[in-house]
C-alpha positions, 0 to 999 in steps of 0.5 A, spaced: 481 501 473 482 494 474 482 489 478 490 487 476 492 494 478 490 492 486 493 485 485 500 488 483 499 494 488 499 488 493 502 484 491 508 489 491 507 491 498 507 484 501 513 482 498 516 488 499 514 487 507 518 480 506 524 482 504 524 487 511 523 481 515 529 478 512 532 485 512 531 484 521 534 478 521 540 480 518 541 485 522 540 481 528 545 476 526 550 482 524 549 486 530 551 479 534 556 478 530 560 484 534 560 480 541 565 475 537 569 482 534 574 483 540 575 475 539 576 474 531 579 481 529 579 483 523 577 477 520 569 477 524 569 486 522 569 483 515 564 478 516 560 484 520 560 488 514 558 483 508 551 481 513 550 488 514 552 490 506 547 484 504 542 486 509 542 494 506 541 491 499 534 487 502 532 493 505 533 498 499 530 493 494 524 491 500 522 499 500 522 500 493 517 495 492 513 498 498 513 504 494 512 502 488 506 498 490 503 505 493 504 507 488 501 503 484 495 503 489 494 511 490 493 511 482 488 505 483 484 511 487 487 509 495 489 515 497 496 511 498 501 516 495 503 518 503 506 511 503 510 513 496 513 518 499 515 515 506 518 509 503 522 514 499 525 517 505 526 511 508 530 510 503 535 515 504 537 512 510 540 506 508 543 509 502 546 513 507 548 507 511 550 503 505 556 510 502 558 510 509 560 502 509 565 503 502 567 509 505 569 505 512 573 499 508 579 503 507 579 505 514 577 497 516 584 494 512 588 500 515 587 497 523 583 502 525 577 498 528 576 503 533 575 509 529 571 505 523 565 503 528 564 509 530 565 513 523 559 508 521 556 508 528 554 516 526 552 514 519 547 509 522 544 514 527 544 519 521 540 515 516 535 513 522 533 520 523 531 520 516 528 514 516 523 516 522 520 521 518 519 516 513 517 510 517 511 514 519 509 516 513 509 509 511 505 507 517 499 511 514 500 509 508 499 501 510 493 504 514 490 506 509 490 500 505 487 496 511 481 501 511 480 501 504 480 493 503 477 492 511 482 489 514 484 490 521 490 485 521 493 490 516 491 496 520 494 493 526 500 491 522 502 498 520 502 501 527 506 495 529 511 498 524 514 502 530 515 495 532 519 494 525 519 487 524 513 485 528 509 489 524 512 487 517 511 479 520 503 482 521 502 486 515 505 480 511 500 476 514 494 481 513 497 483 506 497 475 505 488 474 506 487 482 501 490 479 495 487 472 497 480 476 496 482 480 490 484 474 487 477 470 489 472 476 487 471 477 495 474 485 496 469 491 496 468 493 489 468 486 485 463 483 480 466 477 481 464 472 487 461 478 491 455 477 495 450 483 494 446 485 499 439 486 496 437 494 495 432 496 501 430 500 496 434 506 500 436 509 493 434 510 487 435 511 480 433 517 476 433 516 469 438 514 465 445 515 466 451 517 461 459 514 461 463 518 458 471 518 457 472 513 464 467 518 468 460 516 469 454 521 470 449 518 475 442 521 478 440 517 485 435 520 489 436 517 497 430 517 502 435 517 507 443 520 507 448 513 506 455 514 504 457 510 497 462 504 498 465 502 491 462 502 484 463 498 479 461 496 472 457 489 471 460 485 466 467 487 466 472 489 471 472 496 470 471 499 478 472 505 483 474 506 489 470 511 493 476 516 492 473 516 485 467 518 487 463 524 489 460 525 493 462 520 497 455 521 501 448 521 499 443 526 503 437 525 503 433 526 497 436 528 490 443 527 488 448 527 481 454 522 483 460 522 478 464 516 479 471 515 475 473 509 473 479 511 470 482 509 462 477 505 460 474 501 454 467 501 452 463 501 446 459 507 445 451 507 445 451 500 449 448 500 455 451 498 461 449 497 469 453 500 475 453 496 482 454 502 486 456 499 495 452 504 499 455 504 508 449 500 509 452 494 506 446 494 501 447 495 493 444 499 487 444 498 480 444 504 475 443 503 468 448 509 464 449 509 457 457 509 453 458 515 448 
């Protein structure tokens, strides 16, 4: 895996997470704009009604891109395929929303105001239900990605999501410094610009390792248990989150370690070097040879 996948993952989360903020705005517009109702007539229904079919449309287009980030992370290794299937029930809420406004048009031009905002008023409930399912799967799905990359401003941001724009205004501002690190090197698992703690010498390696079809076979003896953070191969962007790995934690003495870096590229019969993240912040280098 490279290190584009999590740059477009996250690229897609915050600018999804953008377009929700829009979304909020809109709708407070609109929701104030039914104050001026009674006083307009028709004419302010329909102003109401275009500010909420725009605001659907930002809402649906800044879920799928949420989604499709999640996505993109949980292929990545991150575990966020929860937060794929969150958005794809908040999705259907302003779906729902969206037939009930085209449905609600006719009744509109027939001077049914009453009975039109009471109709949407059901139909906005409706797809509020559904989406609160969703909202909390979304909710660990964020999570996730602020654990992942050490976050606390993402962590914070998705539990605000309750909140709803709150926790987007957070969350973009979170997702902001993440892609500022990946672009930089700076994220756990880089081989570029990374600060490598030299090895306390906790961890050794024991012979030589082999690489095969993306899957690295490595034996590592630990003179104390200490989980594994990340690896990655020196001299390409080729990485793996600890999802990738197993086992994620040493114990003490002998160890095979598997690590799965995906579909990638190497020439067969050359050597190559393995940086792998241990919990206690140092790094070990392994020496795994391709076939």
């Amino acid at each position: 895996m490279e290190q584009n996948s999590l740059i477009e993952g996250v690229s897609k989360l915050r600018s999804g997470s953008l377009l929700e903020i829009v979304t909020s705005i809109l709708i407070a517009i609109a929701v104030a704009s039914i104050l001026s109702v009674i006083a307009i007539g028709t004419a302010g229904v329909f102003v109401m009604l275009v500010i909420f079919l725009i605001a659907i449309l930002t809402d649906i287009l800044g879920i799928l891109r949420i989604r499709k980030g999640f996505s993109i992370l949980n292929t990545a290794g991150l575990g966020t395929g929860i937060g794929s299937i969150g958005a794809l029930l908040i999705l259907l809420g302003p779906l729902l929303e969206f037939i009930g406004i085209i449905l609600l048009i006719p009744a509109a031009l027939s001077g049914n105001l009453a009975g039109a905002l009471a109709s949407f008023t059901g139909l906005n409930m409706g797809g509020e239900v559904i989406g609160f399912i969703g909202l909390i799967l979304l909710i660990i799905g964020f999570y996730r990605v602020g654990r992942y990359f050490d976050n606390g401003t993402v962590k914070i941001g998705s539990i605000l999501l309750i909140l709803g724009i709150i926790g987007f205004i957070i969350l973009y501002l979170g997702l902001g410094s993440v892609l500022d690190s990946l672009k930089s090197g700076t994220f756990p698992g880089s081989t570029m610009g990374a600060t490598v703690i030299p090895s306390q010498a906790s961890v050794y390696q024991q012979g030589s390792g082999t690489i095969k079809g993306g899957v690295a076979y490595i034996t590592l003896y630990a003179t104390a248990p200490v989980g594994i953070s990340y690896a990655s191969i020196q001299g390409t962007n080729y990485y793996a989150t600890q999802f990738s790995i197993s086992p994620q934690q040493l114990m003490q003495g002998i160890n095979q370690v598997v690590i799965n870096f995906g579909n990638i590229s190497l020439t067969p019969g050359v050597r190559y070097t393995i940086r792998i993240g241990l919990s206690n912040g140092t790094a070990v280098d392994a020496t795994v040879v391709a076939q």
